[in-house]
DRENKEFI-625071 format. One record per residue (C-alpha): residue number from 1; residue in three letters; chain; x, z, y. Coordinates in Angstrom, 3 decimals, padded with zeros to 6 digits. Layout:
% residues N
+------+------+-------+----------+----------+----------+
! resi ! resn ! chain !       c1 !       c3 !       c2 !
+------+------+-------+----------+----------+----------+
!  NUM !  ala !     A !        X !        Z !        Y !
...
+------+------+-------+----------+----------+----------+
//
This chain:
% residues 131
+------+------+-------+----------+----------+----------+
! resi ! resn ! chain !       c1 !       c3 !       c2 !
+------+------+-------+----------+----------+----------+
!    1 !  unk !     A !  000.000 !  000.000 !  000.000 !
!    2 !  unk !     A !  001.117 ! -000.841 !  003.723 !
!    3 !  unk !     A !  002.072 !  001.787 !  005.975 !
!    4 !  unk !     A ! -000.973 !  001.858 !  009.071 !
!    5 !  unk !     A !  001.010 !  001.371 !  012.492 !
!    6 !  unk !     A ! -001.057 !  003.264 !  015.032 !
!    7 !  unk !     A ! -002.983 !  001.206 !  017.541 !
!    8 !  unk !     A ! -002.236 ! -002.114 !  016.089 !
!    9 !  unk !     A ! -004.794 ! -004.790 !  015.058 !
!   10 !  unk !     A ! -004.568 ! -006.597 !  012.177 !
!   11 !  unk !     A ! -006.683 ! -010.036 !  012.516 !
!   12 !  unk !     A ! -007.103 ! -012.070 !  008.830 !
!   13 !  unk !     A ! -007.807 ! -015.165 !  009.463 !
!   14 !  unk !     A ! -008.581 ! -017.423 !  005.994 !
!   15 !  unk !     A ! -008.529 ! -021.001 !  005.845 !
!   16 !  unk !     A ! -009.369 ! -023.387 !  003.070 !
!   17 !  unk !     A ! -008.468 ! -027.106 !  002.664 !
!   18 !  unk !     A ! -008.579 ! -028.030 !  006.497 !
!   19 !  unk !     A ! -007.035 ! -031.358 !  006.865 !
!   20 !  unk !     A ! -007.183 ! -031.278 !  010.491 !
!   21 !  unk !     A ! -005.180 ! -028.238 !  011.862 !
!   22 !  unk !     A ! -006.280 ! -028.599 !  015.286 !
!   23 !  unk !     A ! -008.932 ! -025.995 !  015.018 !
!   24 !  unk !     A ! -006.933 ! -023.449 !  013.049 !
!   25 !  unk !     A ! -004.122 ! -023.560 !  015.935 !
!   26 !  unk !     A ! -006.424 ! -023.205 !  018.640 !
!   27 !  unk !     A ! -007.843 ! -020.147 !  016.643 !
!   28 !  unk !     A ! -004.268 ! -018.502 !  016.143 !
!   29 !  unk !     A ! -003.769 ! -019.448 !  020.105 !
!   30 !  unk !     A ! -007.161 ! -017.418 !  020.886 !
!   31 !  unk !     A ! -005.807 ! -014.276 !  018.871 !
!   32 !  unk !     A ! -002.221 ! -014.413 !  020.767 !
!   33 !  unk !     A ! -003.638 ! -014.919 !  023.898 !
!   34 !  unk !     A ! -005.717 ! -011.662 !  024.041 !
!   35 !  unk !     A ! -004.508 ! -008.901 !  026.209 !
!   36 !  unk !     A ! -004.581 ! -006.311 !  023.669 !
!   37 !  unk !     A ! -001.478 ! -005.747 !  022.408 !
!   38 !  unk !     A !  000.049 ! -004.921 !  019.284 !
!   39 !  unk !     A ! -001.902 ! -007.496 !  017.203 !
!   40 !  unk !     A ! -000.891 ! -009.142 !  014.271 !
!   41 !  unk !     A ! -002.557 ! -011.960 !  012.232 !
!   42 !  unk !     A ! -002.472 ! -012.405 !  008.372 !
!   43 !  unk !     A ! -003.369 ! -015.709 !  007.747 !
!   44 !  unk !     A ! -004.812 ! -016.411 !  003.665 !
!   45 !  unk !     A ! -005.009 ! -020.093 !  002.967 !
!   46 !  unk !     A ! -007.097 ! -021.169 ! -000.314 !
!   47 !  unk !     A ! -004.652 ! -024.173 ! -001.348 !
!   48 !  unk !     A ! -002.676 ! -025.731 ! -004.031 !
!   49 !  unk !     A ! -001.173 ! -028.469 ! -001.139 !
!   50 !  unk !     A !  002.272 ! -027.740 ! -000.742 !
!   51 !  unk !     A !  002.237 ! -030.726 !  002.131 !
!   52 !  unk !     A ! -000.772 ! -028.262 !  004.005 !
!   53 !  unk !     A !  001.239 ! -024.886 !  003.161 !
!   54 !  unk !     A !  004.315 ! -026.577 !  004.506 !
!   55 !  unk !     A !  002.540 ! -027.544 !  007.585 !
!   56 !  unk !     A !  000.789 ! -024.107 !  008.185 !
!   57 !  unk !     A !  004.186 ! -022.596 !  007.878 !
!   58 !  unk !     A !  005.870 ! -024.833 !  010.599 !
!   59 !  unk !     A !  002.716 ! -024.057 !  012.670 !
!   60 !  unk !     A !  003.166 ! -019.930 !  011.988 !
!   61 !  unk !     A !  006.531 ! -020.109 !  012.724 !
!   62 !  unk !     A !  006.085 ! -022.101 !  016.196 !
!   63 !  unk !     A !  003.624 ! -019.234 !  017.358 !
!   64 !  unk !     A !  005.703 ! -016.182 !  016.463 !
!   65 !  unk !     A !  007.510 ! -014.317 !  018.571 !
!   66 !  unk !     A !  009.122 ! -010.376 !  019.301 !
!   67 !  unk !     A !  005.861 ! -009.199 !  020.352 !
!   68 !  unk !     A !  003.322 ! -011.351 !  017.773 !
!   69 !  unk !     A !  003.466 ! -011.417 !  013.746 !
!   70 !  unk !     A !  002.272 ! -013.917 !  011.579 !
!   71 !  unk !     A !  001.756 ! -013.300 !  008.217 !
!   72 !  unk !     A !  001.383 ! -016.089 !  005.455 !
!   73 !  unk !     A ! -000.504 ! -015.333 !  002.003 !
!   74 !  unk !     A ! -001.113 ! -018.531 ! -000.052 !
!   75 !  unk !     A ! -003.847 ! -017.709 ! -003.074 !
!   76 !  unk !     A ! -003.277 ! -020.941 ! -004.891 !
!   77 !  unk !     A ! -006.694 ! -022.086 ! -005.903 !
!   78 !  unk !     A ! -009.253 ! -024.525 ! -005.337 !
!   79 !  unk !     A ! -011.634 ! -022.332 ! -006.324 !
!   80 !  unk !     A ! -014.040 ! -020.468 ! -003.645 !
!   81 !  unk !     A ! -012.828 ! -017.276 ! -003.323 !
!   82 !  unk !     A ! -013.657 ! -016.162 ! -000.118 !
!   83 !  unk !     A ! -014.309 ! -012.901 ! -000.349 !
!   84 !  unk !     A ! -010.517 ! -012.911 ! -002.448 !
!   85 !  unk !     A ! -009.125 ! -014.240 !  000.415 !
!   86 !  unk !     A ! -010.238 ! -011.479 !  002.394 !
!   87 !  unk !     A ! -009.217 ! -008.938 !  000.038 !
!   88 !  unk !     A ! -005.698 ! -010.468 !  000.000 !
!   89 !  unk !     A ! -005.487 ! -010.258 !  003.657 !
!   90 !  unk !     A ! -006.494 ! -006.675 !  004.012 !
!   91 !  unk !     A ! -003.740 ! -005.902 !  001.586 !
!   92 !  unk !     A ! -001.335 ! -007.585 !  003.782 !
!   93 !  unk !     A ! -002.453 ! -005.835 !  007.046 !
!   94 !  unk !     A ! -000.604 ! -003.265 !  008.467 !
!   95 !  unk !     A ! -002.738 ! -002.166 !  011.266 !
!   96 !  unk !     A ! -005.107 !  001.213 !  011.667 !
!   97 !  unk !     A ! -008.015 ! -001.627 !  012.911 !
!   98 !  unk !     A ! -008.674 ! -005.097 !  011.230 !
!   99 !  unk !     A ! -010.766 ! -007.485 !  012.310 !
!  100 !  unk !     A ! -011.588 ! -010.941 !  011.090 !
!  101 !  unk !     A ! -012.050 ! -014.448 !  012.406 !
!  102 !  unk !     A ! -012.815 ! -017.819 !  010.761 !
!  103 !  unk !     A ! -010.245 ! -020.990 !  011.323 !
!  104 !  unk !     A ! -012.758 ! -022.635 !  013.428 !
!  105 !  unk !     A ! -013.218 ! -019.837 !  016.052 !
!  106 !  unk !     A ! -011.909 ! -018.490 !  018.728 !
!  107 !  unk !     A ! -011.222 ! -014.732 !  020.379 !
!  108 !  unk !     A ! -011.539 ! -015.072 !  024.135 !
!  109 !  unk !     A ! -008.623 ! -013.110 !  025.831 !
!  110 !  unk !     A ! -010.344 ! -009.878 !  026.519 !
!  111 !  unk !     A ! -012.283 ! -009.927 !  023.110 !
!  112 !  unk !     A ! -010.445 ! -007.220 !  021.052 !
!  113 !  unk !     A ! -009.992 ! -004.934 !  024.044 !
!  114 !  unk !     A ! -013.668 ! -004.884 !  024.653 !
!  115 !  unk !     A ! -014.114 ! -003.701 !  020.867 !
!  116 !  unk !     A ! -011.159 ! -000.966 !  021.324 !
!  117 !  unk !     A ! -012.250 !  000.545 !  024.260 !
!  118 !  unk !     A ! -015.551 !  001.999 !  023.552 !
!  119 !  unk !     A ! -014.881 !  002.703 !  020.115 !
!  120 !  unk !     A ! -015.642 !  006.213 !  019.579 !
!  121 !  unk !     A ! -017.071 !  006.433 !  015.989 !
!  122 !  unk !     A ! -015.148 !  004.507 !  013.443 !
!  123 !  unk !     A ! -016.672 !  003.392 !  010.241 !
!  124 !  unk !     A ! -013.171 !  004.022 !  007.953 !
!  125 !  unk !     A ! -012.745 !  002.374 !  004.848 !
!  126 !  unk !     A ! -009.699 !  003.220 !  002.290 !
!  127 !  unk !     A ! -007.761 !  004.809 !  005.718 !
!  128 !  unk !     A ! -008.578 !  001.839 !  007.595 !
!  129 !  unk !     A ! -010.900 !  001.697 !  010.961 !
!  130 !  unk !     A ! -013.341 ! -001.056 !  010.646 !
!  131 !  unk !     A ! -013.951 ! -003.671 !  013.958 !
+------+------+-------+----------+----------+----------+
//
């Protein structure tokens, strides 16, 4: 099991067989661009295309930096296993919060602060505060 960093967000994001990545960057764009701060994403893609892994790797790597993580889990399968996929990424998280978001959406910038602010009773699952 991870060790919960205080304060930091953990944001899985899963995608599954997207041939055009233009969405899924724009979605990992959203998430670094909030103001909240530490965040970090675990990204779970659903694929047996090493061409599409390699590509979401280059893309991962061109996005992280000293004060943003990226995390890559690959559940090789072209099954549906969606709720898998989110199981995988909570094991990957390292932050007190998670919250999730699809490869199609977006976070605007002030998104996960709004959720943080007010939160005053958390819904806790396995150690874990719930967005």
């Amino acid at each position: 099991m991870s060790v919960l960093q205080p304060n930091l967000v953990s944001i899985i994001v899963r995608t599954h067989r997207r041939n055009n990545l233009f969405l899924f960057e724009e979605t990992l764009k959203s998430i670094k661009n909030n103001v909240y701060r530490p965040i970090e994403i675990v990204v779970v893609a659903q694929t047996k295309d090493d061409l599409l892994i390699s590509t979401i790797n280059q893309l991962i790597d061109s996005l992280n930096d000293n004060l943003f993580s990226i995390k890559l889990v690959i559940n090789r399968t072209d099954q549906d296993e969606r709720a898998k996929n989110l199981n995988l990424g909570i094991a990957q998280a390292t932050g007190r919060y998670i919250g999730f978001l699809d490869d199609d959406d977006i976070y605007y910038p002030k998104f996960i602060a709004s959720l943080l602010q007010p939160y005053r009773i958390p819904m806790i699952l396995p150690g874990r505060m719930v967005m």
